[in-house]
C-alpha positions in Angstrom: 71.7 106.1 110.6 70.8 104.2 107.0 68.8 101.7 109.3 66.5 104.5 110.3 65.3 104.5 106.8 64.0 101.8 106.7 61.4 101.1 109.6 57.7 99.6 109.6 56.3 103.5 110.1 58.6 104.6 107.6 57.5 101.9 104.9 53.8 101.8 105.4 52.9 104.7 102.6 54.9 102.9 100.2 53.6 99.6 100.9 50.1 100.6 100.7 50.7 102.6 97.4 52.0 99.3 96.0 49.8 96.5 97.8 46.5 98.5 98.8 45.7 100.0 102.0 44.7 96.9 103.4 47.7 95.4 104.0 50.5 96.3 106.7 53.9 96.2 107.6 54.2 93.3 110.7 58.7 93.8 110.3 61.6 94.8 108.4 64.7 92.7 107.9 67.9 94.3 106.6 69.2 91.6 103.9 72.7 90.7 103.7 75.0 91.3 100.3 74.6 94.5 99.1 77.2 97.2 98.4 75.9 100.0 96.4 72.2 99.9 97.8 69.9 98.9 100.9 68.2 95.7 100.4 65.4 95.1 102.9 62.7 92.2 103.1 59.4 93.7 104.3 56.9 90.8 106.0 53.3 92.3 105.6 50.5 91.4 107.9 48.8 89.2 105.4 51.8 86.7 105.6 53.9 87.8 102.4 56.5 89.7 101.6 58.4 92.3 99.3 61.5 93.2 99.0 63.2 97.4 98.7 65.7 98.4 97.4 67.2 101.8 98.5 69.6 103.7 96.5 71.2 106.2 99.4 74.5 107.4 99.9 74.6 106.1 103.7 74.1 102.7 101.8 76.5 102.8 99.0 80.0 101.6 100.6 81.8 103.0 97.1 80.5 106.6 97.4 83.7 107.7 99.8 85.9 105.6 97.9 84.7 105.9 93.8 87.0 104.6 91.4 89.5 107.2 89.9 88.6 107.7 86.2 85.1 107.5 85.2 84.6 104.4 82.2 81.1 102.4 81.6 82.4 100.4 85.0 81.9 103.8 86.9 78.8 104.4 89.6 76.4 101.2 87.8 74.0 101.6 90.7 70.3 103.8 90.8 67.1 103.4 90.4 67.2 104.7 86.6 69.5 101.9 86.0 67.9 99.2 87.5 64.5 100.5 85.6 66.1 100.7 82.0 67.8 96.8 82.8 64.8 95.4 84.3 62.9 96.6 80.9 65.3 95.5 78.8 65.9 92.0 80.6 61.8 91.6 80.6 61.7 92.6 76.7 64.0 89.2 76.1 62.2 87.5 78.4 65.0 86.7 80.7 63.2 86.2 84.5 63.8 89.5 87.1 61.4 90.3 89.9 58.5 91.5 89.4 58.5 95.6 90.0 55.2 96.8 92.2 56.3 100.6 92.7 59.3 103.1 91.3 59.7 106.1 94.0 61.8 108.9 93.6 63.4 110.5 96.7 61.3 111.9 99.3 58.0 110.5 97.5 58.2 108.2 100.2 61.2 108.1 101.9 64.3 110.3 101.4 66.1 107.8 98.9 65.3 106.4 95.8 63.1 103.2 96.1 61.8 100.3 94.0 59.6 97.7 95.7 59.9 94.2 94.2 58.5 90.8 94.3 60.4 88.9 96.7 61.4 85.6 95.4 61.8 83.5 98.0 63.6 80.6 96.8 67.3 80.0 97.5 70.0 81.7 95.7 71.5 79.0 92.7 74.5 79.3 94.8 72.9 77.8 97.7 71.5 75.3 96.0 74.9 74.3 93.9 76.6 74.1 97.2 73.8 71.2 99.1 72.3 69.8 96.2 74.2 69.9 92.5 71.6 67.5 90.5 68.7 69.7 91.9 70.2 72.5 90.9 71.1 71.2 87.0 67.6 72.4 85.9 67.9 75.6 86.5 71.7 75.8 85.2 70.3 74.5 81.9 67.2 77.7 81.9 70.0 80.0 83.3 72.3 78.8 80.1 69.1 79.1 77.6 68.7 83.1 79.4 72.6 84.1 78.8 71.7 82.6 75.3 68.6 85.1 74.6 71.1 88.2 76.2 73.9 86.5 73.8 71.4 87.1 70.8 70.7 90.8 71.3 73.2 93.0 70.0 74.1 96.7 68.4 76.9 97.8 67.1 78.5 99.9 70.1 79.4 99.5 74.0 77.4 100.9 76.5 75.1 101.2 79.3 71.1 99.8 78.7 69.9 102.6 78.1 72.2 105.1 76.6 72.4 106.1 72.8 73.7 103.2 70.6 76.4 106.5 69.5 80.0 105.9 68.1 82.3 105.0 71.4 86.0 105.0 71.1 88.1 103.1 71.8 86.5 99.6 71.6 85.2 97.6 75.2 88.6 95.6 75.4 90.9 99.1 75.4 88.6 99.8 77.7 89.0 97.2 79.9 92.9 97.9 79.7 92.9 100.7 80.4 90.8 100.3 83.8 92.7 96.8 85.4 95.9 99.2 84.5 94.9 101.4 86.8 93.7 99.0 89.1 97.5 97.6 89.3 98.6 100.6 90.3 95.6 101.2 93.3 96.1 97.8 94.4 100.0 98.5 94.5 99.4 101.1 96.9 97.5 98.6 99.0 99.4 95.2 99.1 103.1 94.6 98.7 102.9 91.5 96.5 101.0 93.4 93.9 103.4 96.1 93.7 106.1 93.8 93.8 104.7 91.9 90.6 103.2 95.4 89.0 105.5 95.5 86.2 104.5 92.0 85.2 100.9 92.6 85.4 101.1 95.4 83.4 102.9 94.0 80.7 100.9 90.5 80.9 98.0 93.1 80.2 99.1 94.7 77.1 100.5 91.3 75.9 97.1 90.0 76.3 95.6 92.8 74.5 97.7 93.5 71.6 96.7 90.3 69.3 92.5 91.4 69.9 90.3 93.0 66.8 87.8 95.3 66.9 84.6 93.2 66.0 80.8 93.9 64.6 78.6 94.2 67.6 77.9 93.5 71.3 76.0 91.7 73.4 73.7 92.5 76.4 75.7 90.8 79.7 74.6 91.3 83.3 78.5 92.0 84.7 78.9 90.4 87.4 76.5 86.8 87.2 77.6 84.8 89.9 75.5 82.2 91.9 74.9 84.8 94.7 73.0 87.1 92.0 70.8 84.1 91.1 67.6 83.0 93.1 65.1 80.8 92.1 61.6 81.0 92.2 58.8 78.7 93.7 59.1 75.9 90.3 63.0 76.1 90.6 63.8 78.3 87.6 66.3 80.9 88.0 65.6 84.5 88.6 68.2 87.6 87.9 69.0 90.1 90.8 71.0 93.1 91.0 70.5 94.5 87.2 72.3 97.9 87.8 75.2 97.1 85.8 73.5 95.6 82.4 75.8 96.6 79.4 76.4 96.2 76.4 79.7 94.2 75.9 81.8 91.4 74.9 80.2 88.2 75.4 83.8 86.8 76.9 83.4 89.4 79.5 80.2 88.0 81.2 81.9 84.7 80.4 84.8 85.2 82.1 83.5 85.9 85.4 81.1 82.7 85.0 83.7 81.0 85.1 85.7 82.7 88.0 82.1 82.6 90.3 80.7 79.1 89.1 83.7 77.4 89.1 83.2 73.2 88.5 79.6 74.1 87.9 80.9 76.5 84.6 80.7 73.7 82.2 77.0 73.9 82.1 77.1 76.9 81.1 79.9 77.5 78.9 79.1 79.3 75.1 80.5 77.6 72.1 82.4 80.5 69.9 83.8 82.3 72.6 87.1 84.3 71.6 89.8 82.9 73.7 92.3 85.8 73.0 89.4 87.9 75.0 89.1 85.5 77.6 92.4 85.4 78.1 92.7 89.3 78.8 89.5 89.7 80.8 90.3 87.0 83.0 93.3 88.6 84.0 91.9 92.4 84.4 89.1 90.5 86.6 91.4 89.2 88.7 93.3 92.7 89.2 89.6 94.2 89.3 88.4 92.0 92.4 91.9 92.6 94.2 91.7 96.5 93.9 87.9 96.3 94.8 87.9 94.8 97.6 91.1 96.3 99.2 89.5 99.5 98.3 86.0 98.8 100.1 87.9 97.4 103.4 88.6 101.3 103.8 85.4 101.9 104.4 84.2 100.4 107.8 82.7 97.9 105.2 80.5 95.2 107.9 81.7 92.2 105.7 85.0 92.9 106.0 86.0 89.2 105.8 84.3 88.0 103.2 86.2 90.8 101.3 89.5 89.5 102.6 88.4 86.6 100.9 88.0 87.7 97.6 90.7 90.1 97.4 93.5 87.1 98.4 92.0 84.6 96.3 92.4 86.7 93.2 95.3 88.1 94.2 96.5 84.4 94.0 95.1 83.8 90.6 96.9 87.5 89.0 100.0 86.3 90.4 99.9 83.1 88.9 99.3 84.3 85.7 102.2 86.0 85.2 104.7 83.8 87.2 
């Protein structure tokens, strides 16, 4: 039913409030990736393109199956999200797409909509996977943007966008507390975790127990891997899926850097990163994209392999931690 949406009829008001009535809609393509929102490539009849995004609940996989507890981690999809990141990102000058239209629901179709340049160039992942030394130029601008988000900071956790107010207890209990419970979702799911859940749990609060509260955060994305990373027409990277922007620990972006970019991490790595963060995040994100994925396989999710994937992979990397 979600791909009813989304047809050329059904697009052609909010295309022409954004692009003029001049141009049309020639076809729709669904794009692959996305789990808390539609994504949709629209080809106009003058030979370029746009891209939608859709917040609906038909397309948000995580709506029948939301996290127990609600943290800063909790529901970081909408269209109020995405505007107050895509501000906030454009304010440092850190590259997004260009936005052509904001709709709310039933302006123009019956979900909440933004309408954004479509870059067209390959995601940095793509490009890191055929052609490495191509791709070392836009590492390096990608490393001088987490550098600008690094600089930003305020005192307190939080989402872009909410009050800069005094938040107990500080983002690493936080994270704690959340891969705890994840240990004991993911326990319900897979045997191995549940044999090794007492391990996990105290690895956790090992981990934890040595951090200090410190002075301020910085703005991270969340989840900066490759795949969230495409490059426009000179080469230079471009951020995607904003929803999540918070203020955090620098070590937490870092973290999963390192996890997603793998060999390609080192030109990106920050100098001054604490290591006794690192050494807890790495661990909870490990836990984090076990219980995740084993929790959206539930769901009729069409990727269902690519989840497998990532669930048994970092299953692999939380066991070894604490063997």
């Amino acid at each position: 039913m979600a791909e009813e949406l989304v047809t050329v009829a059904a697009v052609r008001g909010l295309v022409a409030a954004a692009a003029g009535s001049a141009v049309g809609v020639s076809a729709v393509e669904r794009l692959r990736g996305g789990s808390k929102k539609g994504v949709f490539r629209l080809r106009l009849t003058d030979g370029t393109s746009l891209v939608l995004y859709l917040w609906h609940d038909r397309e948000n996989w995580w709506s029948t199956v939301g996290e127990a507890g609600a943290d800063l981690f909790s529901d970081a999809s909408g269209r109020t999200l995405f505007r107050q990141a895509h501000e906030q990102l454009t304010a440092l000058g850190v590259p997004v797409p260009e936005v052509l239209l904001l709709g709310d629901a039933g302006t123009y179709l019956p979900a909440d909509v933004a309408l954004v340049q479509d870059v067209r160039g390959p995601s940095l992942g793509d490009l890191l996977g055929t052609d490495p030394a191509a791709a070392a130029p836009a590492l390096l601008a990608l490393r001088e943007a987490l550098g600008r988000m690094r600089a930003a900071s305020r005192p307190t956790y939080g989402r872009v966008g909410a009050p800069s107010g005094v938040e107990t207890p500080d983002f690493p209990a936080v994270v704690l507390a959340r891969a705890l419970r994840h240990v004991r979702s993911a326990a319900g799911r897979d045997a191995r975790i549940a044999a090794a859940a007492d391990r996990l749990v105290d690895a956790l609060h090992a981990r934890a127990a040595p951090i200090r509260s410190r002075g301020g955060y910085s703005l991270v994305h969340g989840e900066l891997g490759p795949d969230h990373v495409r490059l426009d027409d000179r080469g230079l990277p471009v951020l995607i899926d904003i929803e999540g922007l918070m203020w955090a620990d620098v070590e937490w972006e870092h973290a999963f850097l390192e996890l997603r970019f793998g060999q390609h991490y080192a030109a990106l790595r920050a100098v001054d990163l604490d290591e006794t963060r690192l050494r807890l995040y790495r661990l909870a994100l490990s836990i984090s994209l076990v219980e995740g994925p084993l929790r959206l396989l539930e769901t009729g999710f069409p990727d269902a392999d690519a989840m497998r994937r990532i669930a048994e992979h970092n299953l692999r990397r939380a066991l070894a931690a604490v063997t």
